[in-house]
C-alpha positions in Angstrom: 125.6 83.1 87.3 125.2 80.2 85.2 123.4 80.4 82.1 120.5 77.8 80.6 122.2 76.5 77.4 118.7 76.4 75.2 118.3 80.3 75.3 119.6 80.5 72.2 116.5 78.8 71.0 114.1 81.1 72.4 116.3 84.2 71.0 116.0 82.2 67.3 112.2 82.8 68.0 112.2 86.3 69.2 115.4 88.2 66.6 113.6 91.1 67.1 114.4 91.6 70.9 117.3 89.8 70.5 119.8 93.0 71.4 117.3 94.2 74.6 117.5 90.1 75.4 121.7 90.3 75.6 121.4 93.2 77.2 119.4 92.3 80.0 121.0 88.8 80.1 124.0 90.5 80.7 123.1 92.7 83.4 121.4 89.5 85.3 124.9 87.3 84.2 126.6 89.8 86.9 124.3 89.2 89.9 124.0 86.0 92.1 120.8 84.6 90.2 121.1 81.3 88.0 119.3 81.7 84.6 117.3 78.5 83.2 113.9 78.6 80.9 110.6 78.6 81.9 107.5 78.5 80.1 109.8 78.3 77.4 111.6 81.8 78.1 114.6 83.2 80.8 113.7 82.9 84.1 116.0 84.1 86.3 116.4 81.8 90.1 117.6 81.9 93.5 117.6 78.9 95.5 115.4 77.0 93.0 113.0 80.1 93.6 112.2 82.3 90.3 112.3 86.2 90.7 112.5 87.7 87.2 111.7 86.6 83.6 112.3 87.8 80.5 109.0 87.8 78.5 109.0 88.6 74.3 106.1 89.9 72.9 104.8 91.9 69.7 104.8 95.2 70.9 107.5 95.2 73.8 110.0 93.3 75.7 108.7 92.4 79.3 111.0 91.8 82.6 108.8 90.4 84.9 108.9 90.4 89.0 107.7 88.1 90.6 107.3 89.8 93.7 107.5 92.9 92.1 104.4 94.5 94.4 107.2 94.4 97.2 109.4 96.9 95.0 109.6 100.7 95.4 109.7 101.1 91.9 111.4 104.8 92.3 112.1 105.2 88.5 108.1 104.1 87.7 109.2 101.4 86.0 106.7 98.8 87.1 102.8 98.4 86.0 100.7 95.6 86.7 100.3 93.7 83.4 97.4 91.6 84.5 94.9 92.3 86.9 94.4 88.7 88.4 97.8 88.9 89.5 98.5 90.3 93.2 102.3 90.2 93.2 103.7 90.1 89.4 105.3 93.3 88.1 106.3 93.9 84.9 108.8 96.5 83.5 108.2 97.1 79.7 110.5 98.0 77.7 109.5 99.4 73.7 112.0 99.2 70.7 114.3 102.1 71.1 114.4 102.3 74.7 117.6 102.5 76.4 118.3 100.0 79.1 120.0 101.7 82.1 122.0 99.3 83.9 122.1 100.6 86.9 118.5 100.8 87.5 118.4 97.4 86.3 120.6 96.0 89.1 118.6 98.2 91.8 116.0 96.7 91.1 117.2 93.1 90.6 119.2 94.2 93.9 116.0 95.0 95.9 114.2 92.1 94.3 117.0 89.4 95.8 116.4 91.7 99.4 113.0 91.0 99.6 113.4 87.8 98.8 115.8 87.0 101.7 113.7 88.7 103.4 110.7 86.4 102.7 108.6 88.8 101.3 106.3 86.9 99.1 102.6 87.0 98.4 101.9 83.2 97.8 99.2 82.4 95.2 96.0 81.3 96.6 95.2 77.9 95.7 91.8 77.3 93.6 89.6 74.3 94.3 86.6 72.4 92.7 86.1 73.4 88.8 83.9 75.1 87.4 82.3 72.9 84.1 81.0 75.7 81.6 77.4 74.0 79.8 79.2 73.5 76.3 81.6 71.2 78.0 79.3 69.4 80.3 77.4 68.7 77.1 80.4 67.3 75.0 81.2 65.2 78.1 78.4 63.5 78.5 78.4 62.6 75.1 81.6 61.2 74.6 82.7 58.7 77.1 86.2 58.5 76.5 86.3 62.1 76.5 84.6 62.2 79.8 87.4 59.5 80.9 90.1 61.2 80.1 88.9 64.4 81.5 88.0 63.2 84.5 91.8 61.5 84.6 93.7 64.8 83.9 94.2 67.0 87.1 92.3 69.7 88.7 94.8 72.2 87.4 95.0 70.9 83.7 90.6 70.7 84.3 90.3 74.1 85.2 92.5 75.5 82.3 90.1 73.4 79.9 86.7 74.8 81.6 88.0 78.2 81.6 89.5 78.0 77.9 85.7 77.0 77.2 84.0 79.8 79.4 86.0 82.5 78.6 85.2 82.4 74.9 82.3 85.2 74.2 80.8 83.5 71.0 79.1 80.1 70.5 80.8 79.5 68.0 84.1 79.9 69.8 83.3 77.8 72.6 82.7 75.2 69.9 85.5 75.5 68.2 87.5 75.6 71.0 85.7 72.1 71.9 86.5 70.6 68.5 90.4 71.6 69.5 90.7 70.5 72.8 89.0 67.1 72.5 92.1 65.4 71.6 94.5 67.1 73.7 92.2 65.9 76.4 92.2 62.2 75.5 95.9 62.3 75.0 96.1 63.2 78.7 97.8 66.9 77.4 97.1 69.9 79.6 96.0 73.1 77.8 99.1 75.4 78.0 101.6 72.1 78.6 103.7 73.0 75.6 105.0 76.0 76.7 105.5 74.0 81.0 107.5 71.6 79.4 110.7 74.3 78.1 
């Protein structure tokens, strides 16, 4: 396997996983997958077609399949870290946890399967976007914002109307409005720093 050279960036960012990191790097360095970054973490490919990541956060280390619904999980690894997701698995993994090799590579093993096998569960495209009331107001009251909005793709739209519309508070939505505003007439997409790794 051939491994992404600015990894050891993303380990200078995350010191406190950094021995579950090797270790898991390790175990993927002996399969057939190609490591590279994306979203600004290890991803792990075949052909150009990402099954695993390696995802750091406060409380645990994630390894993330893509197409982990299609696994048998027979060690009950797996749980489904976010409920709008049909097919992503995640295996979490705490500080003090010992990583078993072996049932790594089963399940890396069975995840490579599937995937010759086509088993995928592609996501379903989303149309039309949804404008939340605080952000049709700000639009139609600033015309460059409502240019550049209107410029920036559905995609980069909908993550701006739902970053708006998923705040609880007024004063959140606001706030989030006031922050936004310029990433908007800079062209930016909302979560574009971290697409960009």
């Amino acid at each position: 396997m051939n491994k992404a050279k600015t990894i050891p960036e993303y380990l200078k960012n995350n010191q406190k996983w950094q021995d579950e990191i090797d270790t898991l790097r390790d175990i993927l360095a002996k399969t057939e997958l190609t490591e590279a970054i994306k979203w600004g973490a290890p991803a792990y490919l075949l052909d150009k077609k990402i099954l695993i990541g390696i995802g750091a956060f406060k409380n645990h280390l994630g390894l993330w399949f893509h197409q982990g619904v299609f696994l048998k999980d027979t060690h009950s690894k797996l749980v489904n870290a976010q409920e709008s997701t049909k097919a992503l698995r995640q295996w979490r993994i705490e500080k003090g946890d010992t990583i078993d090799e072996s049932i790594v590579r089963a399940y890396v093993q069975e995840t490579i399967e599937n995937c010759l096998a086509g088993k995928e569960i592609k996501p379903e495209r989303k149309t039309g976007v949804s404008i939340p009331p605080e952000l049709e107001t700000a639009l139609n009251s600033n015309i460059d914002f409502k240019n550049a909005f209107s410029g920036l793709t559905p995609g980069k739209q909908r993550e701006y109307a739902n970053y708006i519309a998923e705040a609880k508070r007024e004063a959140t939505k606001l706030s989030r409005l006031e922050k936004i505003t310029p990433m908007v007439i800079s062209g930016s997409g909302l979560h574009d720093k971290y697409k960009n790794c």
